[in-house]
C-alpha positions in Angstrom: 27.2 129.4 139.3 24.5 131.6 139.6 21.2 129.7 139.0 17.2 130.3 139.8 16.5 127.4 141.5 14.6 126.1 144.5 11.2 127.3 146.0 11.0 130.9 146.6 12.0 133.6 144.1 15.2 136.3 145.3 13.7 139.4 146.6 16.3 141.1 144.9 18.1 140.3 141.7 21.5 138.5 142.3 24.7 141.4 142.9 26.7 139.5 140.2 23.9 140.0 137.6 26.4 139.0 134.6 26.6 135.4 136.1 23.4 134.6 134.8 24.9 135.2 131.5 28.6 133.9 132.1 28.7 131.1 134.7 25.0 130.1 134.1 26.0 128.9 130.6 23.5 131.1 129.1 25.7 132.1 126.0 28.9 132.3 125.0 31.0 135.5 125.4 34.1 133.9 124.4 35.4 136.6 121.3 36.1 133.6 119.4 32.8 133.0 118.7 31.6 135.8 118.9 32.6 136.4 115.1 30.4 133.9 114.5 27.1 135.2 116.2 26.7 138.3 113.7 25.7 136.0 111.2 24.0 133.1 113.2 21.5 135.4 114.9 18.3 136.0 113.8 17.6 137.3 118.0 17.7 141.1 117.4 15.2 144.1 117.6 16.4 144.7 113.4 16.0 141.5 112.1 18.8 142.1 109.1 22.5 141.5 108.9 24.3 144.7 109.1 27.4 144.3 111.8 27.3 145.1 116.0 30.7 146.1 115.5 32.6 149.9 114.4 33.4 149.9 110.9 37.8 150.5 110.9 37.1 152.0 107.4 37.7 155.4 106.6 34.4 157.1 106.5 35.4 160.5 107.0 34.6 162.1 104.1 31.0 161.0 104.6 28.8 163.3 106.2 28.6 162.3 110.2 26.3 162.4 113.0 25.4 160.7 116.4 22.7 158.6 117.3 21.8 158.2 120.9 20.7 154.8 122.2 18.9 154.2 125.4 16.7 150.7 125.0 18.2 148.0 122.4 20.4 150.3 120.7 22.4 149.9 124.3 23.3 146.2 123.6 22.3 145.8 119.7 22.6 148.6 117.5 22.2 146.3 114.0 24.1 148.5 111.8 28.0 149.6 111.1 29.3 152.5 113.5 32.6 154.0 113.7 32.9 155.4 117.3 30.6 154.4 120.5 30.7 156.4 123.9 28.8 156.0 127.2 27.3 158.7 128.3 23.6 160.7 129.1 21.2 163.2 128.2 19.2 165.9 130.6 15.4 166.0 130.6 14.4 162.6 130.4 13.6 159.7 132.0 13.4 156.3 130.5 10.1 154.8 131.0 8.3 151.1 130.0 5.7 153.0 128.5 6.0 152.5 124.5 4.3 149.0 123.3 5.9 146.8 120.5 3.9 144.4 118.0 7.0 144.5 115.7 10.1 142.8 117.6 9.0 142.2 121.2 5.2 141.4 120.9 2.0 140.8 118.4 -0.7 142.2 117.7 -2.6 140.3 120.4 -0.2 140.5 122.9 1.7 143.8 122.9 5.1 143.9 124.1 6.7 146.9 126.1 10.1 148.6 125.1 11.6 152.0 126.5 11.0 155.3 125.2 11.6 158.7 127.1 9.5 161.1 128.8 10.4 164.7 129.8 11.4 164.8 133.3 13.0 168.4 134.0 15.4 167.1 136.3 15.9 163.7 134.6 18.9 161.8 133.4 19.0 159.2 131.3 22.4 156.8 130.4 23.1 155.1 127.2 25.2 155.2 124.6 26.0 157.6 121.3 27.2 156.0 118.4 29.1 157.7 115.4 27.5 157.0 112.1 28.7 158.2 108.6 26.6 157.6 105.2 22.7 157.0 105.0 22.4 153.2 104.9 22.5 153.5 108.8 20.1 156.1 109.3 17.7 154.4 106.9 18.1 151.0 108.9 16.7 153.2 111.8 14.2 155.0 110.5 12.8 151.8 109.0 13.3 150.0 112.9 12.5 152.9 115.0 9.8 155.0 113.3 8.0 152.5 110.7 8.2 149.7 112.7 8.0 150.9 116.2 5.8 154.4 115.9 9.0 156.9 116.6 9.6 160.2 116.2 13.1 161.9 116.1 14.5 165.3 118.4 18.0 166.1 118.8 18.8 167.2 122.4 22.8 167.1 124.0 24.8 163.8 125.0 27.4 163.7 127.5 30.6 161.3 127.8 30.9 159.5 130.7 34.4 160.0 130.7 36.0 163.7 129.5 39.8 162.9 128.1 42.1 164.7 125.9 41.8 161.0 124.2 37.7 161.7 123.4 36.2 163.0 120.3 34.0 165.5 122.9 37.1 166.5 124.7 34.4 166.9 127.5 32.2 168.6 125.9 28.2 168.0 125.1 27.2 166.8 121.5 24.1 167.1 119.6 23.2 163.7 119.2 19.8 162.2 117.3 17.4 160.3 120.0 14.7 158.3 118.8 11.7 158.4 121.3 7.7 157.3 121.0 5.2 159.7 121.8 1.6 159.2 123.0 0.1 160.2 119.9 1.7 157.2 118.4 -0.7 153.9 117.9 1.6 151.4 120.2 1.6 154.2 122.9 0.5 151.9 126.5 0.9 154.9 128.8 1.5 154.4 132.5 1.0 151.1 134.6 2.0 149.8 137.9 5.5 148.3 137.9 3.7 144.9 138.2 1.3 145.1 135.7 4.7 146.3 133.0 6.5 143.5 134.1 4.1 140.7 134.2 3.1 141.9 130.5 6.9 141.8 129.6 7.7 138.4 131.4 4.7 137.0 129.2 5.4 138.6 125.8 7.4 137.4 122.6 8.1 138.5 119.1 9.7 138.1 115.9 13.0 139.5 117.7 12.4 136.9 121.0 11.2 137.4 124.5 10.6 140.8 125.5 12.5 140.3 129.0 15.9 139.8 127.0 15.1 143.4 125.8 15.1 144.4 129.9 17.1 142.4 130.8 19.9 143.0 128.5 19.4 147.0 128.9 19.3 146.4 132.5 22.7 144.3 132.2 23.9 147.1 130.1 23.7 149.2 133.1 25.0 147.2 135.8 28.2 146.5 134.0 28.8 149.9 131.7 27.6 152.3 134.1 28.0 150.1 137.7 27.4 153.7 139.7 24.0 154.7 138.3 20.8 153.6 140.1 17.9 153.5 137.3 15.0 153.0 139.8 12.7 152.3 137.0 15.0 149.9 135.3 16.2 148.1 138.3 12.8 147.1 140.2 11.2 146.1 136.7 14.5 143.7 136.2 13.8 142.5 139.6 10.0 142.0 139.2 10.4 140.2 136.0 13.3 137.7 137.2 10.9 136.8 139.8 7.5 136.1 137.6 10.1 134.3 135.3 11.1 132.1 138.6 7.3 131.7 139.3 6.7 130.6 136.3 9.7 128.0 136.6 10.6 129.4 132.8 14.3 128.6 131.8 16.2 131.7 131.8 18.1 130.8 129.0 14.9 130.0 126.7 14.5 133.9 127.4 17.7 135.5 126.6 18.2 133.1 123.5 22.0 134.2 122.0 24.2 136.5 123.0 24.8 139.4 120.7 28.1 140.9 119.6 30.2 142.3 122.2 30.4 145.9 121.6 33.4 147.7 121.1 33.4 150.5 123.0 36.3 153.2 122.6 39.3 152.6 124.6 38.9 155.7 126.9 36.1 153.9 128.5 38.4 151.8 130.9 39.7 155.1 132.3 39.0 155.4 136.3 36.4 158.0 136.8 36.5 160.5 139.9 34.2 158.8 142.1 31.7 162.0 142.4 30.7 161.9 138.4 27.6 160.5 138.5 26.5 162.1 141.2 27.3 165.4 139.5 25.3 164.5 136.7 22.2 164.5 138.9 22.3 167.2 139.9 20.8 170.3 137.9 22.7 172.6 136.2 21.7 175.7 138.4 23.0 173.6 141.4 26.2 172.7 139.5 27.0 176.6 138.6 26.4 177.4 142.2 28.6 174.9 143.3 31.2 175.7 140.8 31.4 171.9 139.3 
């Protein structure tokens, strides 16, 4: 089992991350219950009842578009989708930079959530999800922008993995991306890495601790995308496990429950060539020169 126990916090977070959640009996991944969890948990950044799962109807006819998710959307969307695909967006980097009074924090103590900032030779991973009708885009437009001062751009997604068996074939997608700007009022700007996390291991909203909200994105990462290093990310997941150790606060009073397992499409399981996230670092000038 992988506990925090003992004397001295890790210098660096555990290799098997996912233990904390698995072996260290910190909620239940079992698919058995995880049917169950959709309408037990009231531990999630939307606060209503719409499904973390794809919808199997047919929902074709109904107009279409994809939503990009780089924060909570990564482990909790909150509302029916019909496909969802790993992947990135160029120009970006995700950044601890957006405060939360709505989900993560109060008024009096604001919590901190991702947004992106431009970064012209940036690369930021997530997720796009396929979404047909309105009743989703109205769930996020009332959870991103009313609730947590967002604005909306469209920019390019790419799969992680390019197949014949894809709906991008390989090929980049306009995708929605929901991102907080400093003009908005919950805008926190810039901070040391150690002032973000201490404010983030000591913050709590309606939707629960704000470290499940890292520390779930940051699991995200480690298991969906195991070869991308997200510098920011990582050392706040590693600062915050250890002021959470300081503190000698149970881990699993943080996390509270697990959220649906996402189904991800099946193509996702497919071995990638071992150089693809490295070619997605590097700019696209570079990659024309170098013929990738």
């Amino acid at each position: 089992m992988a506990h925090y126990s003992g004397h001295q916090a890790p210098t660096e977070v555990p290799a098997h991350f996912k233990n904390l959640f698995t072996d260290g009996k910190l909620g239940d991944d079992d698919d058995s219950n995880n049917n169950n969890n959709n309408n037990n948990n009231n531990n999630n950044d939307g606060n209503n009842d719409q499904e973390n799962r794809p919808d199997n109807g047919n929902n074709d006819s109904h107009a279409a578009c994809w939503v990009f998710g780089y924060g909570s959307l990564c482990w909790y969307p909150g509302f029916t989708y019909t496909k969802c695909i790993t992947g990135y967006i160029r120009g970006y980097v995700r950044r601890f930079w957006q405060g939360n009074v709505t989900h993560r924090g109060t008024e009096e103590e604001p919590g901190r959530v991702a947004t992106l900032v431009e970064d012209k030779e940036g690369i930021t991973w997530g997720c796009a999800y396929r979404i047909t009708g309105s009743t989703a885009l109205e769930y996020l437009k009332q959870r991103e922008c009313t609730l947590g001062g967002y604005a909306t751009l469209e920019t390019k997604f790419f799969p992680r993995v390019a197949s014949h068996d894809t709906p991008f074939s390989g090929e980049a997608v306009e995708v929605m991306v929901y991102v907080a700007t400093p003009e908005n009022r919950h805008w926190l700007g810039d901070a040391p890495l150690a002032v973000i996390a201490e404010q983030i291991a000591n913050c709590r909203g309606p939707s629960g601790h704000n470290a499940e909200y890292l520390l779930r994105l940051a699991l995200f990462m480690h298991e969906e995308i195991p070869g991308v290093r997200d510098e920011h990310l990582f050392e706040l997941e590693r600062l915050v496990l250890e002021e959470i150790y300081r503190k000698e606060i149970p881990l699993s009073s943080v996390m509270g429950r697990n959220p649906d397992r996402i189904r991800r499409d099946s193509h996702e399981d497919v071995r990638r060539p071992p150089s693809f996230e490295f070619t997605s670092r590097i700019p696209e000038t570079k990659l024309r020169c170098l013929n990738i």
